[in-house]
C-alpha positions in Angstrom: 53.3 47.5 27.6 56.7 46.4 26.1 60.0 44.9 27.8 61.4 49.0 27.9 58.3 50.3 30.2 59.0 47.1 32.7 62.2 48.3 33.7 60.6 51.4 35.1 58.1 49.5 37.0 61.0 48.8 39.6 62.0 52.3 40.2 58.6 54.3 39.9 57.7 51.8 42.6 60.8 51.8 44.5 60.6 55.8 44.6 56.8 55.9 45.4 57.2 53.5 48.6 60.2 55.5 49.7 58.4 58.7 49.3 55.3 57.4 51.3 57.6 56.5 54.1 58.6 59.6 54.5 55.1 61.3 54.0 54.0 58.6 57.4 57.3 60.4 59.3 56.5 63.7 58.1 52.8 63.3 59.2 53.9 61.7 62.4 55.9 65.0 63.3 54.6 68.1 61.0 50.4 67.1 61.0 48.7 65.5 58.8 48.7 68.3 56.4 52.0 68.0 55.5 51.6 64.2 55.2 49.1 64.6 52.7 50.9 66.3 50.5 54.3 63.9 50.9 51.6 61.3 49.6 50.5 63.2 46.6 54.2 64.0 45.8 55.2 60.0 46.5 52.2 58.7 44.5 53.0 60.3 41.5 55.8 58.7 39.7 53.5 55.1 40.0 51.0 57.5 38.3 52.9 58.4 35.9 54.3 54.8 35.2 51.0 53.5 35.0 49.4 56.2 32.4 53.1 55.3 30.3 54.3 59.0 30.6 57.4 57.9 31.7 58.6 55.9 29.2 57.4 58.5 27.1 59.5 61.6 28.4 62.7 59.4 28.2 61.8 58.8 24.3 61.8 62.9 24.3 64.2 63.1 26.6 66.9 60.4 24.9 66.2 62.5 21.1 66.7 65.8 22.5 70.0 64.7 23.8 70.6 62.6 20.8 69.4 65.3 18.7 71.9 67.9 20.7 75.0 65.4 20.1 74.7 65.2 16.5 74.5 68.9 16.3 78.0 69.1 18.5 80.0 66.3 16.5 78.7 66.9 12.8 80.2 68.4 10.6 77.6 68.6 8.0 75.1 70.4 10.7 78.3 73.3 11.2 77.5 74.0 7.7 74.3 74.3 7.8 74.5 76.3 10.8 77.3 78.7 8.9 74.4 78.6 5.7 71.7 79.9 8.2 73.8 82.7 9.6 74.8 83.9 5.8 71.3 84.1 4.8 70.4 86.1 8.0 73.4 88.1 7.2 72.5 88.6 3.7 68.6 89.4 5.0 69.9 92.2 7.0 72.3 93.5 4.6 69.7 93.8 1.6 67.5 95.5 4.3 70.0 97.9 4.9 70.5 98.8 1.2 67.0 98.9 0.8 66.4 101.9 3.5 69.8 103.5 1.5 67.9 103.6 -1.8 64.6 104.9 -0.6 66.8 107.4 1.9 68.9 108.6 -1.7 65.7 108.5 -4.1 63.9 111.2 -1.5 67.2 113.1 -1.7 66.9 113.1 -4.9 63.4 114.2 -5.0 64.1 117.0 -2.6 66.8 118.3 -4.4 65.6 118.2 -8.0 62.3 120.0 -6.8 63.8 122.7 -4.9 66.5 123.0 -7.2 65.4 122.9 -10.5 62.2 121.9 -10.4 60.1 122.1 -13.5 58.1 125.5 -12.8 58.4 128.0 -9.7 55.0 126.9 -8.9 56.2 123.7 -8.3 59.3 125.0 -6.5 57.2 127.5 -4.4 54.4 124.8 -3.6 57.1 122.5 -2.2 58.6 124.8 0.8 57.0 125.4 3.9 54.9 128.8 4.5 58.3 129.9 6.6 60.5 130.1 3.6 58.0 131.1 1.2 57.8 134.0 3.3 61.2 134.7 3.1 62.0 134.5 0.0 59.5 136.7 -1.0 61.1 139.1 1.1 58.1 139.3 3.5 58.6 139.0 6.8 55.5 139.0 9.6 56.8 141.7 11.3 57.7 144.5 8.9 55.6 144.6 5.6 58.8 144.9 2.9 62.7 145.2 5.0 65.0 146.3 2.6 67.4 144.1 4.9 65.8 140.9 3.8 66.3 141.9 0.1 69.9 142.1 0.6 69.9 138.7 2.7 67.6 137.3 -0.5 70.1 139.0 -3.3 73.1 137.2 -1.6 71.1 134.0 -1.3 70.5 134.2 -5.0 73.9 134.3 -5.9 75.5 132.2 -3.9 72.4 129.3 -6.0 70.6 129.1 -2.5 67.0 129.7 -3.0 
């Protein structure tokens, strides 16, 4: 033990006789239940004295706050802080372009397949059974509409396949 855990020895005790007074009043008019636990409560900052955890949590204690100070009145940790937010910004950002270019390259896919894809295999192959059927001019109801040739005729002209 060192001359900074002696000056606690005054107070832990100080607070445990005080608390153990009151756990004798508090026996004395709520049972003896209630005084036992005043006890344990009052005996535990001796405990704690004794084992050095006090002396320990105001080391913690006195850096945290020391810690929390230097953060407040330094200039030096403002600029980190400001560096820390632009990489997270920058992070989020690249993310963000990232999802663009995948979202564009399938775009791209999509439309150079279905528009001018390398054979009409490959164009066929890459619609659903739905507009295969149409475009074929077959619908599931009626076996050849001459309706749906028109509808297909337009299509064609207009480029929409």
């Amino acid at each position: 033990m060192n001359a900074d855990s002696f000056a606690w020895a005054p107070l832990c005790i100080g607070v445990t006789v005080i608390g153990l007074v009151l756990s004798f009043l508090a026996w004395r008019r709520r049972g003896a239940a209630s005084g036992l636990r005043g006890s344990a409560y009052s005996l535990l900052p001796l405990g704690l004295y004794l084992t050095g955890v006090i002396p320990l949590l105001w080391r913690i204690g006195s850096q945290i706050v020391g810690w929390a100070a230097g953060l407040i009145f330094k200039p030096t940790v403002w600029a980190g802080t400001i560096v820390l937010g632009l990489a997270v910004l920058l992070w989020v950002v690249s993310g963000m372009m990232l999802r663009r270019k995948v979202t564009k390259s399938n775009r791209a896919e999509d439309g150079e397949v279905a528009g001018g894809g390398s054979t009409p295999a490959a164009r066929t192959a890459s619609r659903p059974a739905v507009e295969r059927t149409v475009s074929t001019g077959q619908s599931a109801s009626s076996g050849g509409d001459d309706d749906m040739k028109d509808i297909e005729e337009l299509l064609r002209r207009r480029g929409i396949e």
